[in-house]
C-alpha positions in Angstrom: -5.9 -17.2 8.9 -3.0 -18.8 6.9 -0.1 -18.7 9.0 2.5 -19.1 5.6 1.5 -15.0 5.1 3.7 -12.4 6.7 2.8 -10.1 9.5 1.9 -7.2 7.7 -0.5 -9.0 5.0 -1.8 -10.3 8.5 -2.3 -7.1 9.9 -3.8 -6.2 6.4 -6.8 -8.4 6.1 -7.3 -8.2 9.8 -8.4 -4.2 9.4 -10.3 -5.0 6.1 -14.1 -4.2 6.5 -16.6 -5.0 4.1 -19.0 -2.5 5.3 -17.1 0.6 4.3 -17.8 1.3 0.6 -14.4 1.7 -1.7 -11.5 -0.5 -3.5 -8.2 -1.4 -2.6 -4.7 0.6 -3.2 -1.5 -1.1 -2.7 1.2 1.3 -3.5 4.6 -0.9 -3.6 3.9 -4.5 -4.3 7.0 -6.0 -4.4 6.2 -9.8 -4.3 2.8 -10.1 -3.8 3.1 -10.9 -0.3 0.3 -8.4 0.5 -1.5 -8.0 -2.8 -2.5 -11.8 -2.9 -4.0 -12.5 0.4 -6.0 -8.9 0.3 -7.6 -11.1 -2.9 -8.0 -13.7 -1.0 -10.3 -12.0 1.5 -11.8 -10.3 -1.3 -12.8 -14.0 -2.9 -13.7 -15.5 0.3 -16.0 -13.1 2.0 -17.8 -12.6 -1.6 -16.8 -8.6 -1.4 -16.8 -6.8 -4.9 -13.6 -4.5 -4.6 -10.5 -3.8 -7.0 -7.5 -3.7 -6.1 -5.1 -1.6 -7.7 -1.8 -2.5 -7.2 1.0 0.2 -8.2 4.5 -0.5 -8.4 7.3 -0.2 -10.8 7.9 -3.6 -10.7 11.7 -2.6 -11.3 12.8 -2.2 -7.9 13.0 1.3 -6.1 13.1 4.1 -9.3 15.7 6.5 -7.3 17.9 7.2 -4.5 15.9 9.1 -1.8 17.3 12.4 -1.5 13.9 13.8 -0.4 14.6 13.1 3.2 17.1 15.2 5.3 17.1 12.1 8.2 18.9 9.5 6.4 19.7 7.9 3.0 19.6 4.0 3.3 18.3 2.5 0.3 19.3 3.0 -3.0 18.1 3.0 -6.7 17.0 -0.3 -8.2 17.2 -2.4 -4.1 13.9 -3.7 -3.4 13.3 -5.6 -6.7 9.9 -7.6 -6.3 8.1 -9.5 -9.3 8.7 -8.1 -12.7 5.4 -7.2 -14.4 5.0 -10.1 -16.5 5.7 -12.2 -13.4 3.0 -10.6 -11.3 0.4 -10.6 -13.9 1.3 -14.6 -14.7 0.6 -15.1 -10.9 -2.7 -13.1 -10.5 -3.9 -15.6 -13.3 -2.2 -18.5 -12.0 -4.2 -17.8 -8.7 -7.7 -16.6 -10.8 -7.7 -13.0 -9.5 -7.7 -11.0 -12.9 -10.9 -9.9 -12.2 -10.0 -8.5 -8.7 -6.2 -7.6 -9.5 -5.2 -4.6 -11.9 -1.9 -3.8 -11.9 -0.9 -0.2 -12.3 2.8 -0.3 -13.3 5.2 3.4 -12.8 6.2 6.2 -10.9 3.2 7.1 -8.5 3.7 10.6 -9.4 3.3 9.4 -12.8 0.4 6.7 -12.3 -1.7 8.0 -9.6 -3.9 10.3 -11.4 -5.0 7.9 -13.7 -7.2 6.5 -10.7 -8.1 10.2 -9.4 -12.1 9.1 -9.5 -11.6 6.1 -7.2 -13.3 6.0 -4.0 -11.0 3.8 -1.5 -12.0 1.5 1.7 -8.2 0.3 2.1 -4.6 1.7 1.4 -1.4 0.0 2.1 1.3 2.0 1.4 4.5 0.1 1.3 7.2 2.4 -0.8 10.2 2.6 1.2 11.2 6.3 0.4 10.1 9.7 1.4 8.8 10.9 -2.1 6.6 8.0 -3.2 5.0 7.2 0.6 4.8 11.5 0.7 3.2 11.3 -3.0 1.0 8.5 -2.3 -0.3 9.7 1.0 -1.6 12.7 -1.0 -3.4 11.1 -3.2 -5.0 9.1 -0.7 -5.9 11.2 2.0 -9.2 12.3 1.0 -10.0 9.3 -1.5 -9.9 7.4 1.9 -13.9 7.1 2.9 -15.1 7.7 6.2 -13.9 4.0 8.3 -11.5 3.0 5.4 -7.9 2.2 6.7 -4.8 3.7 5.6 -1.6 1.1 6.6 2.0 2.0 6.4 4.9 -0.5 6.2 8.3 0.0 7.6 7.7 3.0 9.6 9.6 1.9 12.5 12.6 1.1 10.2 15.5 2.4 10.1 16.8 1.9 6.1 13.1 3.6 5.7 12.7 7.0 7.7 10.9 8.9 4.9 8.3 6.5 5.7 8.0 8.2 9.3 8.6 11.4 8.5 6.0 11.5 6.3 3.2 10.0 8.8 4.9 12.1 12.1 4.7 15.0 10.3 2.0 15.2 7.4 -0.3 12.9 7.9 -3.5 14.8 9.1 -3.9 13.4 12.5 -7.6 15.1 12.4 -8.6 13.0 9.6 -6.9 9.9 10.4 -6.5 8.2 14.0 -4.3 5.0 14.9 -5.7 2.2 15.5 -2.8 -0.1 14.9 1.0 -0.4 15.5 3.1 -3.6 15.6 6.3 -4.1 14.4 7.1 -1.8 11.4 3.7 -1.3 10.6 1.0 1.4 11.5 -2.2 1.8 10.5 -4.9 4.5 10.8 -8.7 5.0 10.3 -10.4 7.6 8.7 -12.6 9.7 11.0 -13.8 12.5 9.1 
């Protein structure tokens, strides 16, 4: 594995399982630091999956004020690639046919892709409302086996991001199988 990735794109490709049917969803992309070796895999194990890759590629859209346990981050902090930048690098690297960015507000975005059928989610968005909002849409577009990851949940600039696995993800549904550092991961078991 290449070691110049971080932990969390590690931890990523690690649960990735070509056997269970469904694309990729990356909700907060940031830099790419995920997105790009999640193609890589893709490429190298010869799997057919898109990866949709949502962001607002403008940094964090608001202040969280959706979360009564803290308010750490603010509008505009987390400012990643700009749009144009990510898409130069996904064909700088040759992964326009894997890569499609979906640029917004998930609450605005996310029904766009309400047919697809998903194998992976990493959901990386920092504040209560977008990891809440993307969690929804995800939980039963998840198959049966497919992983759903969350980054920072051990955080503490990012406690929306536990709050919203503690207490709404549906522990029936979705099991852990993974926790290190700031990131847990679950599989989906019915």
């Amino acid at each position: 594995m290449d070691t110049n990735i971080p932990n969390r794109a590690k931890y990523c490709v690690s649960l990735l399982n070509k056997e269970i049917s469904g694309d990729i969803l990356e909700l907060g992309v940031c830099k790419g630091a995920t997105t790009f070796p999640l193609a890589k895999w893709c490429v190298h194990n010869k799997v057919s999956k898109n990866i949709y890759a949502c962001d607002t590629f403008e940094g964090l859209p608001y202040d969280d004020k959706e979360c009564n346990v803290g308010n750490h981050l603010r509008k505009g902090e987390c400012t990643g690639l700009t749009l144009e930048a990510f898409q130069k690098e996904i064909t700088v690297r040759g992964y326009n046919n894997i890569i499609i960015p979906v640029p917004g507000l998930f609450e605005d975005t996310l029904n766009s892709l309400k047919d697809i059928r998903l194998s992976f989610v990493w959901l990386d968005a920092d504040l209560y409302k977008p990891t809440l909002e993307g969690y929804k849409f995800v939980e039963d577009r998840v198959n049966k086996g497919g992983v759903i990851g969350f980054h920072d949940y051990d955080y503490h600039k990012c406690p929306g991001v536990k709050e919203v696995v503690d207490k709404v993800l549906d522990k029936q549904k979705f099991v852990e199988i993974l926790h290190k550092q700031n990131c847990i991961f679950f599989k989906k078991v019915i």
